[in-house]
C-alpha positions in Angstrom: 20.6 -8.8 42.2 22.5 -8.5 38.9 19.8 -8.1 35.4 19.6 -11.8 33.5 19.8 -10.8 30.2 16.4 -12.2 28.5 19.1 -13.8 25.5 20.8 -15.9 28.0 17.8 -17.0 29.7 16.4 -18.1 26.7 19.5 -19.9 25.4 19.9 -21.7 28.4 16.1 -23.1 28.8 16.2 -24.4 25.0 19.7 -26.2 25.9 21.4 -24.6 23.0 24.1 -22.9 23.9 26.9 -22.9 21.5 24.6 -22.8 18.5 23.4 -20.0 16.2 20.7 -18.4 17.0 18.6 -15.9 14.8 19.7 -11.9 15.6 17.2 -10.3 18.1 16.3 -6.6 17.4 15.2 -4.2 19.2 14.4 -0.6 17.9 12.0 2.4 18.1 9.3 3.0 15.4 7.3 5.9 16.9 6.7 8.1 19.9 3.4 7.6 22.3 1.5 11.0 23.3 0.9 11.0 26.6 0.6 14.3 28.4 3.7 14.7 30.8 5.5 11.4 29.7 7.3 10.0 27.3 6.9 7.0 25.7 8.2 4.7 23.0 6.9 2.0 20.7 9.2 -1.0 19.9 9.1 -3.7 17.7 11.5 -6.6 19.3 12.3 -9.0 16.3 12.8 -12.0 18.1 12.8 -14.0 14.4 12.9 -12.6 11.1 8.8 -13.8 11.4 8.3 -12.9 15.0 7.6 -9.2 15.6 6.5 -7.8 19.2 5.3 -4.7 20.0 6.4 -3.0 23.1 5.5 0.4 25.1 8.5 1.8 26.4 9.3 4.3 29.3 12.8 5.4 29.0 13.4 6.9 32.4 11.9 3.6 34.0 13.5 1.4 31.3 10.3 -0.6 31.8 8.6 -2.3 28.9 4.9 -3.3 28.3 3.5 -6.2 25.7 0.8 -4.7 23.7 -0.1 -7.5 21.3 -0.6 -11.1 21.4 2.1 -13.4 20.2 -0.2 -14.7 16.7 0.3 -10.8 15.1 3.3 -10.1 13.2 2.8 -5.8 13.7 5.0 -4.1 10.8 4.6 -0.9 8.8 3.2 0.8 12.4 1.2 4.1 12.0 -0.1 6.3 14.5 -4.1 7.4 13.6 -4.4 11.2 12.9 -6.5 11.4 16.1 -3.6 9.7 18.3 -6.7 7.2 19.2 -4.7 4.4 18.3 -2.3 2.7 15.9 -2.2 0.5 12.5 -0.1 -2.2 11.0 0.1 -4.5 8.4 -0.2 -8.0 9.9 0.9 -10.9 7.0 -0.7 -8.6 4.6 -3.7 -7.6 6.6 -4.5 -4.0 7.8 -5.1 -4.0 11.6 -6.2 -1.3 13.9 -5.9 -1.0 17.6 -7.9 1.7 19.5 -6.4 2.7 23.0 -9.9 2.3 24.3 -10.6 -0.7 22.8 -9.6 -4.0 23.9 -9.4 -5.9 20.8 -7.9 -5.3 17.0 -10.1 -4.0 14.0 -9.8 -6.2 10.9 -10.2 -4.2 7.5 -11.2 -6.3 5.3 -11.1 -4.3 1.8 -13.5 -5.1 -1.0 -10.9 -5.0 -3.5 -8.4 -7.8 -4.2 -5.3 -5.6 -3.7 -2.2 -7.2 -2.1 1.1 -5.9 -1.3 0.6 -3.3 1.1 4.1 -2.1 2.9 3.1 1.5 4.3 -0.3 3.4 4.5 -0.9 6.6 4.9 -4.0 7.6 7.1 -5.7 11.1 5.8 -8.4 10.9 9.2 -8.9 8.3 11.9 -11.3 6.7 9.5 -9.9 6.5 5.9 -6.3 6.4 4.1 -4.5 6.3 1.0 -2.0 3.5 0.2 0.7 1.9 -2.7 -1.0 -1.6 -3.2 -0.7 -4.5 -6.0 -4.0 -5.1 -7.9 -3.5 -8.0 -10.8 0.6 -7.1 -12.3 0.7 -3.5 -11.7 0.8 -1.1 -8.4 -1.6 1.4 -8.6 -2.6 3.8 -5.9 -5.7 3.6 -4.0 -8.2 5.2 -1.1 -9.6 2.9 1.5 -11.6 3.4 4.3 -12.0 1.8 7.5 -15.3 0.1 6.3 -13.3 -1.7 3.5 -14.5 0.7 0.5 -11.6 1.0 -2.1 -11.3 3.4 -4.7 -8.2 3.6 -6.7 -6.9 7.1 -8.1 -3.6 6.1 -9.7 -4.1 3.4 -12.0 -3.0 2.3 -15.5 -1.7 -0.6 -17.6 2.0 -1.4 -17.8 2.6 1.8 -15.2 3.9 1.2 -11.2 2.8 4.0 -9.1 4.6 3.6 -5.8 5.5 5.9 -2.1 2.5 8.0 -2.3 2.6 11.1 -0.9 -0.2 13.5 -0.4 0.5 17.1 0.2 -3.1 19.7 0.2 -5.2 18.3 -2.7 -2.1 17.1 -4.7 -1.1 13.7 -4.5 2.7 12.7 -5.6 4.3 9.3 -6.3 7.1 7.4 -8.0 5.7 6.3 -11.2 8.3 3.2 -13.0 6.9 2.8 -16.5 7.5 -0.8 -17.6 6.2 -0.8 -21.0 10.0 -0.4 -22.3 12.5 -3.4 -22.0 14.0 -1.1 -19.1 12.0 0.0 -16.4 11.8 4.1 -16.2 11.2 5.7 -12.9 10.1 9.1 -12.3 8.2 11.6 -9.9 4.8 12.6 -11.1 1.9 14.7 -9.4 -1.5 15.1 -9.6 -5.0 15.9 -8.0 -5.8 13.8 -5.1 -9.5 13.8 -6.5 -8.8 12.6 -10.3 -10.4 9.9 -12.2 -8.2 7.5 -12.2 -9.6 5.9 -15.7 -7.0 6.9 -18.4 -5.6 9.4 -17.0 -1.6 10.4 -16.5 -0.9 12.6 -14.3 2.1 15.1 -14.7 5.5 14.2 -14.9 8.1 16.3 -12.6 11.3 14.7 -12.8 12.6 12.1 -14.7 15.5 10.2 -13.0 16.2 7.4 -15.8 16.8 3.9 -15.4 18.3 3.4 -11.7 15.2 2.2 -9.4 14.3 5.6 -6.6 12.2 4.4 -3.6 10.9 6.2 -0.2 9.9 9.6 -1.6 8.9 12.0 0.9 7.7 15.2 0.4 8.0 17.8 3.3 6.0 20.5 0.8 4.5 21.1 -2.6 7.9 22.2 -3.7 10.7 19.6 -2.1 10.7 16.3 -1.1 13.8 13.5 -0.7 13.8 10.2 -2.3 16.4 6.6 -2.4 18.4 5.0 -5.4 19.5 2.1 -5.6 21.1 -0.2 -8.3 18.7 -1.4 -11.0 20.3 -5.1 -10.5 20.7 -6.2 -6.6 22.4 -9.5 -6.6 21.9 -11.6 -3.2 25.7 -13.0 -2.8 26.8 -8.6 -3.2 27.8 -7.9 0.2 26.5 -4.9 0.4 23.7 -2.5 -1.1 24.7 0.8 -2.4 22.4 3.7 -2.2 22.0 7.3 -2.7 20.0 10.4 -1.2 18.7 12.9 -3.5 17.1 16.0 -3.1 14.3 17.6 -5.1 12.7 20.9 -5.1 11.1 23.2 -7.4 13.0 26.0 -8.6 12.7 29.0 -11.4 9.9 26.8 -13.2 11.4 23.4 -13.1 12.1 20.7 -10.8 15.4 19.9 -9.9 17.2 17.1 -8.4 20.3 16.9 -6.3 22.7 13.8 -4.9 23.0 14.8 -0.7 25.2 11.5 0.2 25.7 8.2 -0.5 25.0 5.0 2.0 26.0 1.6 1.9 23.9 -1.3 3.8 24.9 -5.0 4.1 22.4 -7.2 2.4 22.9 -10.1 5.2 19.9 -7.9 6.9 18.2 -7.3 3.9 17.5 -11.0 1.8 14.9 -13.7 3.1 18.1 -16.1 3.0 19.8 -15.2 5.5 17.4 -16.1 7.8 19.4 -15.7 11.5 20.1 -11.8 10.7 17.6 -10.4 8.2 15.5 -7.4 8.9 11.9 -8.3 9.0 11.3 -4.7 8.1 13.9 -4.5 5.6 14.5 -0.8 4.0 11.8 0.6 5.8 13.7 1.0 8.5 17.1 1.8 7.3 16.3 4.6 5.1 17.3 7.9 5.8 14.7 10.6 8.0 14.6 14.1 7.2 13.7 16.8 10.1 14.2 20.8 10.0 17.6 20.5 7.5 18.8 17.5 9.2 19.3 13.8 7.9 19.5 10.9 10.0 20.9 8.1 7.9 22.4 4.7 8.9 25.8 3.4 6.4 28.2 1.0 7.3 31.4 1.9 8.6 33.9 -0.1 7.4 33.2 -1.8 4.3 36.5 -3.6 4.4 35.8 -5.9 7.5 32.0 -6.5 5.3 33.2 -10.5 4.8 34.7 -10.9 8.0 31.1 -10.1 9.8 33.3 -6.9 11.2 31.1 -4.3 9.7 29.4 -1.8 11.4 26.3 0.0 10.6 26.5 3.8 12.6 24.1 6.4 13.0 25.2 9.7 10.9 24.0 13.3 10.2 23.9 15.5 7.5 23.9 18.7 7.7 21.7 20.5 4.7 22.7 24.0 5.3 26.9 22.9 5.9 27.4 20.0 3.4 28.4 18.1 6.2 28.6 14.2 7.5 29.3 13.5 11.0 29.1 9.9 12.7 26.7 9.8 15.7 27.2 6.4 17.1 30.1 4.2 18.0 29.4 0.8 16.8 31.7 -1.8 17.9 33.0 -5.0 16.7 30.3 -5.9 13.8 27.4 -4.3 15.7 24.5 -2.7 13.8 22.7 0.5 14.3 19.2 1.7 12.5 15.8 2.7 12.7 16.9 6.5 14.5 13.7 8.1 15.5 14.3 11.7 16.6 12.3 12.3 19.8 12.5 16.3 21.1 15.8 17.0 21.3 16.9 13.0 21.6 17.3 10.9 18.8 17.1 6.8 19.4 17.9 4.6 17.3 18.0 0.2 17.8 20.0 -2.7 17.0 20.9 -6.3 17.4 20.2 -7.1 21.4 23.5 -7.7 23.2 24.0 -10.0 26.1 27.0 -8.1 27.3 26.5 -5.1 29.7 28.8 -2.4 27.9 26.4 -3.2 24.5 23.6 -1.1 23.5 20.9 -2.0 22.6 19.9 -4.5 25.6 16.7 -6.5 26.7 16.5 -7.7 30.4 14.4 -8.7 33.1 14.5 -6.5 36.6 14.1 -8.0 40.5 10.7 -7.8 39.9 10.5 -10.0 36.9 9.7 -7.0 34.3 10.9 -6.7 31.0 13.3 -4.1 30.4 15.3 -2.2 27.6 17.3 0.2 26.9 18.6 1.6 23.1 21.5 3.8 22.4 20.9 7.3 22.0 22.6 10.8 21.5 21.3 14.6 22.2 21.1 16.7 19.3 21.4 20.2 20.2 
């Protein structure tokens, strides 16, 4: 029997062939341990407010449904302990233990909001970027709810925490000016947070920088983007930057530049944005290597020709070399570099010679199966 694709199946029970539908995604977020297999977590967007999370076997092409249908799982983290997962659900922290059957609620005893990514330290506390009143501030949490913030101040956002030893780094953008100032700061993961600044590393200037991440004490990677992101732009520019400490001072570097379409990126285009937005089209470092996604023809961007590819820079070589072969405005992201394989997703296809794809087997099982490439 030939695989029903799950799109067309759908399409056809809801009589609506012929209309628009919302983009379906499907793309990897992190790898399962299991001893002798391997496995994948998905998130399958089947509306830019409907996220599923899915347990992948690759060799099987088998998927299983972890969650129920009333949790939207984003920002995914695997615990320290590889007991189980996170993710922030409509702006509340969940937890799911392996050996547990239903989800942990935290429920924090601070009135902070905006949560995107946390950052677990042990199975039982973390450290996160949250809003408390106007400003971000940085604060640690535990699984009991306790909140203690360690980055705080007026008229100061402290943002993409990173904690490397007993040092703690972060975008700080001082808006006490008429124009916003952004720069990377450090200081002890223990500090009072009352009145105190914390030292400034690098100052970058006006253009917004987003996603640091530091692989060490002395180099880390961060985004820019414009300071002004207009809706109707086509596209979003960005830039990778380098920064490391050298000869006493820290220094920064442009790698590359990316370009994204914002028709995945702004709440109004409802049948193609990105529930996820950036967080999943920002570039991944790993052992001199960057996995980035940019579009490929910007030309063909208002004729809804674009493509978004998979590329790699090489550190060491200066090089950029394309590692996917989008077709006819088809959109690749979120790789995810598993051993020596790096996945990446896309918008789910209905045709057979389209990557990535979503289908249901003889036996009535959901399947997938995402592009991929070996990187030797």
């Amino acid at each position: 029997m030939k695989k029903l694709s799950i799109f067309f199946v759908y399409m056809t029970l809801c009589g609506v062939l012929g209309r628009v539908l919302p983009a379906e995604y499907v793309y990897p977020v992190a790898m399962h341990q299991q001893p002798g297999v391997l496995k994948l977590y998905l998130i399958y967007q089947r509306t830019s407010e409907h996220l599923e999370l899915w347990l992948w076997d690759p060799v099987t092409t088998k998927g299983t449904r972890l969650l129920l249908s009333t949790y939207v799982p984003a920002g995914l983290r695997i615990l320290p302990g590889g007991s189980g997962l996170s993710f922030i659900d409509n702006g509340r922290i969940r937890v799911k233990h392996f050996a547990q059957r239903t989800l942990q609620t935290i429920a924090l005893d601070e009135p902070i909001y905006n949560i995107s990514i946390i950052n677990w330290i042990d199975d039982r506390s973390f450290y996160c970027s949250a809003q408390r009143v106007e400003r971000f501030a940085i604060f640690y949490c535990d699984t009991d709810g306790h909140v203690s913030p360690l980055l705080a101040h007026e008229g100061i956002d402290y943002l993409y925490p990173q904690k490397i030893q007993h040092t703690l780094y972060a975008i700080r953008r001082n808006v006490e000016n008429d124009t916003p100032e952004y720069s990377i700061i450090k200081g002890n993961y223990d500090f009072s947070a009352s009145g105190t600044h914390p030292t400034v590393l690098y100052k970058h200037g006006s253009n917004p920088i987003v996603f640091l991440h530091m692989i060490s004490e002395h180099e880390g990677f961060f985004v820019e983007h414009p300071a002004l992101v207009y809706e109707h732009h086509s596209l979003l520019p960005c830039s990778y930057y380098h920064v490391w400490y050298h000869r006493g001072v820290w220094e920064a570097e442009k790698l590359f530049d990316f370009t994204l379409p914002t028709t995945l990126l702004f709440p109004h285009h409802q049948d193609s944005v990105l529930h996820e937005t950036l967080l999943r089209l920002i570039p991944i470092y790993h052992d001199g290597l960057v996995f980035f996604c940019d579009t490929s023809d910007v030309s063909m961007v208002r004729r809804k020709a674009a493509n978004i590819d998979i590329y790699v820079y090489d550190m060491e070589l200066g090089t950029k070399n394309k590692l996917s072969h989008a077709h006819h405005g088809q959109f690749f992201f979120s790789p995810l570099l598993v051993q020596n394989t790096l996945y990446f997703g896309g918008q789910i296809s209905d045709r057979d010679d389209r990557l990535p794809m979503m289908w249901l087997d003889e036996e009535g099982d959901v399947c997938f199966k995402l592009p991929s490439v070996s990187i030797d």
